[in-house]
C-alpha positions in Angstrom: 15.1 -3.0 1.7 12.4 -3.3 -1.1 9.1 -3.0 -1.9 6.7 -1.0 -4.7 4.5 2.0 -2.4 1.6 3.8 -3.8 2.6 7.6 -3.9 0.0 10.5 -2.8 -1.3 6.8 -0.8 -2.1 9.9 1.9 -4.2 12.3 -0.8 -7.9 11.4 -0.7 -11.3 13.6 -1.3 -13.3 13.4 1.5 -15.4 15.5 0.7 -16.6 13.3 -2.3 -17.5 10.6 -0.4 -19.3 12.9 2.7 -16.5 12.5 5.0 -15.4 15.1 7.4 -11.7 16.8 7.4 -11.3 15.3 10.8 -12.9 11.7 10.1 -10.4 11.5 7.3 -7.2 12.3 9.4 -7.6 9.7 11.7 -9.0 7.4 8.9 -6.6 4.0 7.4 -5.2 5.1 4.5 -6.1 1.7 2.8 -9.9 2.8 3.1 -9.3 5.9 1.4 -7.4 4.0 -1.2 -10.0 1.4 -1.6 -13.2 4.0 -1.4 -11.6 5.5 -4.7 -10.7 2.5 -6.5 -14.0 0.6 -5.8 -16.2 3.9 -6.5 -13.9 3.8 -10.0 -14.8 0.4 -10.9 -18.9 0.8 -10.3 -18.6 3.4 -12.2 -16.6 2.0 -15.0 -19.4 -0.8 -14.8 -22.4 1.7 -15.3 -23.3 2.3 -12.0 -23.8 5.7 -10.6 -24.5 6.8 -7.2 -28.3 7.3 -7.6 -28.9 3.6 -8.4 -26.3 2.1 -6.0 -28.2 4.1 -2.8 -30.3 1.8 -1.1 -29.3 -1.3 -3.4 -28.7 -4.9 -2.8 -25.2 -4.5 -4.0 -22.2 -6.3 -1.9 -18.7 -5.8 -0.6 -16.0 -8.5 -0.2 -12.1 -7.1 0.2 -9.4 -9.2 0.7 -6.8 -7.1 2.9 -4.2 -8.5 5.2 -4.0 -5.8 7.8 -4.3 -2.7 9.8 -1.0 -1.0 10.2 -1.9 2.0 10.5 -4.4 1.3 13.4 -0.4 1.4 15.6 0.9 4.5 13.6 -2.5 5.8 15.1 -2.3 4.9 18.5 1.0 6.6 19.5 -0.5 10.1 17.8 -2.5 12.9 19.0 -4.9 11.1 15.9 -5.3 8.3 18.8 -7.7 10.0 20.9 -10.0 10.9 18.3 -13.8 9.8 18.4 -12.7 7.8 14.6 -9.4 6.0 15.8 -11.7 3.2 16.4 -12.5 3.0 12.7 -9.3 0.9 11.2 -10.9 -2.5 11.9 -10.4 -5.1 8.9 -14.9 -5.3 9.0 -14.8 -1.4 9.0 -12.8 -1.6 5.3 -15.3 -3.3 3.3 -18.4 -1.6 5.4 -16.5 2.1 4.7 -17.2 1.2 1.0 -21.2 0.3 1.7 -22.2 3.1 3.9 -20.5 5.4 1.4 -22.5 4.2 -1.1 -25.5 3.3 0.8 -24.8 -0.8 -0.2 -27.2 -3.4 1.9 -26.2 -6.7 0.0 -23.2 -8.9 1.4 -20.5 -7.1 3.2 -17.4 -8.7 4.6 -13.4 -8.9 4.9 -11.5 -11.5 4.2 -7.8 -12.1 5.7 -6.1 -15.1 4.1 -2.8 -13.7 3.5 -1.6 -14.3 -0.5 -5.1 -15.5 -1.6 -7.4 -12.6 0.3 -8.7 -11.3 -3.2 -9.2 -14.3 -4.6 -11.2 -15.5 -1.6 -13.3 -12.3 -1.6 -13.7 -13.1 -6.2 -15.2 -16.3 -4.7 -17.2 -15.2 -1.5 -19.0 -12.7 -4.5 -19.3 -15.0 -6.8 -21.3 -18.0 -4.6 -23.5 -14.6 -3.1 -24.6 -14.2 -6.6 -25.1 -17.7 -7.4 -27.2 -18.0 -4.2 -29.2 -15.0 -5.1 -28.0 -12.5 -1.9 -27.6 -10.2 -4.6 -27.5 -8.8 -7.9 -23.9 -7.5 -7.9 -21.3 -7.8 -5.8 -17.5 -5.7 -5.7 -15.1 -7.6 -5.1 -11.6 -5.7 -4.3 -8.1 -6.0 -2.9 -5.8 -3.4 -0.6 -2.1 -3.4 0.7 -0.5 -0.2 2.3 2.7 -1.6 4.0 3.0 1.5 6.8 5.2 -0.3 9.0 8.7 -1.9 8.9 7.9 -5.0 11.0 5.8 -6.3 8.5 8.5 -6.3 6.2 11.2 -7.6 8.9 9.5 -10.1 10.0 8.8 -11.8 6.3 12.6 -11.0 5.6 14.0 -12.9 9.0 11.5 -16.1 8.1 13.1 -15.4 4.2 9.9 -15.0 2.7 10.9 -12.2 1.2 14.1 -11.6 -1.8 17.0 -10.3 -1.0 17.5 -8.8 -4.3 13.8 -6.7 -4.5 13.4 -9.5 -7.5 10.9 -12.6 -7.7 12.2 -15.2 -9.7 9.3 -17.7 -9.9 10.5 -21.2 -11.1 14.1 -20.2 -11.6 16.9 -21.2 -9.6 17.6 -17.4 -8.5 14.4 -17.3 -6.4 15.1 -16.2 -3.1 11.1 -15.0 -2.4 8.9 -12.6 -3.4 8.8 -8.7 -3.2 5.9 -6.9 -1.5 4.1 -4.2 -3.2 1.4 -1.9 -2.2 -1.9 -1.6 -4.4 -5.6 -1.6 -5.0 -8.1 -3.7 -7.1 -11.6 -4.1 -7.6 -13.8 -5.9 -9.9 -17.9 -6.1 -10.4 -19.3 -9.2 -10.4 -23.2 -9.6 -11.9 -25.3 -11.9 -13.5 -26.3 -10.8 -16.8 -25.0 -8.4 -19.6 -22.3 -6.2 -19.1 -20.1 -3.7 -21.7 -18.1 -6.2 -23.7 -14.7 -3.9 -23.5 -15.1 -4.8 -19.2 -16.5 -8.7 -19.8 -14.4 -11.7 -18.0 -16.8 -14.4 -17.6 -16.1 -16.5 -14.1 -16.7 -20.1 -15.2 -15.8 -21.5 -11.4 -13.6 -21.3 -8.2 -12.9 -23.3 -5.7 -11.6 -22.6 -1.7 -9.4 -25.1 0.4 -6.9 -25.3 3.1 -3.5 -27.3 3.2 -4.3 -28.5 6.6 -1.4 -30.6 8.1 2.2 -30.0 6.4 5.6 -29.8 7.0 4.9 -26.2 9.4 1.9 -23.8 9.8 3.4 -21.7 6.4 4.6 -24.8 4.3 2.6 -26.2 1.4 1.1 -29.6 0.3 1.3 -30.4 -3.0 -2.1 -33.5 -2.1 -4.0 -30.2 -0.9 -3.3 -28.3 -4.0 -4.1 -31.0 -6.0 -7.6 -31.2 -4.9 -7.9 -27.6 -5.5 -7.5 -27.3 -8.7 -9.7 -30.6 -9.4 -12.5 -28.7 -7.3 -11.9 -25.3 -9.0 -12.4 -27.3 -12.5 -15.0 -29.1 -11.6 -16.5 -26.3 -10.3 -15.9 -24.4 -13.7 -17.1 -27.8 -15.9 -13.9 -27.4 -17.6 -11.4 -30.3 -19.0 -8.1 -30.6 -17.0 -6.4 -30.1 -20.6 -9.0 -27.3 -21.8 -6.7 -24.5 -19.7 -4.8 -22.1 -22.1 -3.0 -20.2 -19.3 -2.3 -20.4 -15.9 -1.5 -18.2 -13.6 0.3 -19.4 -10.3 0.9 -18.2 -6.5 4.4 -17.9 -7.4 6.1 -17.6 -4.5 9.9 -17.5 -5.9 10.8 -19.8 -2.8 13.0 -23.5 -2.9 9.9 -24.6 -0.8 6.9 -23.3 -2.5 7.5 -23.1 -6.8 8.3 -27.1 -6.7 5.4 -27.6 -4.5 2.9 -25.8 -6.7 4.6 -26.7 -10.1 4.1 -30.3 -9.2 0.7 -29.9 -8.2 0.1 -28.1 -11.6 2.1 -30.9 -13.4 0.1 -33.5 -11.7 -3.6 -32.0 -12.7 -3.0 -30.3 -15.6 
């Protein structure tokens, strides 16, 4: 019975982007979404349009999926020539072939860490030399009720609309729709935009309790790699920011993991 939605989500100019009246109708609403935040960011990083056609530039989006792809199919929109366009790969390459982008281009679903896994997929394509910048981005539209359902029945999700991370009222998390994107580079960049990215680290928690529970061993060597990684002391972190699910299964799990490295 909660969540936090984008309004105007549906309000996009096409015709900024090249994009026909009808192309747009039948288009996910989380790639018109994404189109104008990402186009925001390169621009907020000195990038314009001329330079970006025909560059080595790359895409990686974390976005966990298509909804709208069903709202489409039981439409008149269904039939059109574009309804075919809502694939999670059609996202991130929606953003290069607006802006004519050849580097690195992919999508990433890995529920809760998607954009964090896309930060990291751009950060190794840089460090590998595949390119000389790389936007890396984040979208969630939540367009259909199942979604939310489901996550309530398997009480993901709060009751109250409220997470409560690492208090004893956490009954889950709240969803929330949204859209960010960040450019990563090698090099100088405006000082008011700079974060550096010291390291990062990928992993899975392989066996466990069930498919969705944690383990605390796996998290562990996550963080270990992620500082390694980084070259950074397990006591030189100032602040950490957690998954925080706000469940009885997940907060202990990660705080003890956290405890244990840090």
């Amino acid at each position: 019975r909660h969540g936090a939605f984008i309004l105007g989500a549906d309000a996009f100019d096409n015709g900024h982007f090249a994009i026909s009246p009808a192309e747009a109708g039948a288009m996910d609403p989380q790639q018109r979404v994404l189109l104008e935040g990402g186009y925001v960011t390169l621009h907020a990083s000195s990038f314009d349009r001329a330079t970006l056609n025909g560059s080595g530039t790359g895409v990686a989006l974390g976005i966990y999926a298509t909804e709208f792809a069903q709202l489409l199919a039981g439409s008149p929109l269904g039939r059109s020539v574009y309804a075919s366009t809502n694939a999670l790969s059609i996202a991130s390459g929606r953003v290069s072939f607006a802006l004519g982008l050849q580097g690195p281009c992919a999508s990433f679903e890995t529920a809760c860490s998607a954009s964090l896994v896309a930060l990291h997929s751009a950060a190794r394509a840089l460090q590998h030399t595949e390119c000389s910048a790389h936007l890396a981005a984040g979208v969630n539209l939540m367009l259909l009720q199942a979604s939310s359902i489901g996550m309530a029945i398997a009480g993901m999700t709060s009751v109250a609309g409220r997470c409560h991370t690492f208090d004893s009222r956490a009954d889950g998390f709240a969803r929330g729709e949204g859209c960010s994107a960040t450019v990563v580079c090698i090099g100088d960049v405006s000082a008011a935009w700079r974060v550096i990215l010291r390291g990062s680290a990928v992993r899975q928690d392989g066996r466990s309790a069930s498919l969705t529970a944690p383990n605390g061993s796996a998290q562990r060597i996550l963080l270990l790699g992620a500082l390694g990684c980084a070259s950074v002391a397990h006591d030189d972190a100032a602040y950490i920011e957690a998954h925080g699910t706000g469940t009885a299964l997940g907060d202990p799990t990660e705080a003890g993991a956290l405890a244990a490295v840090h």
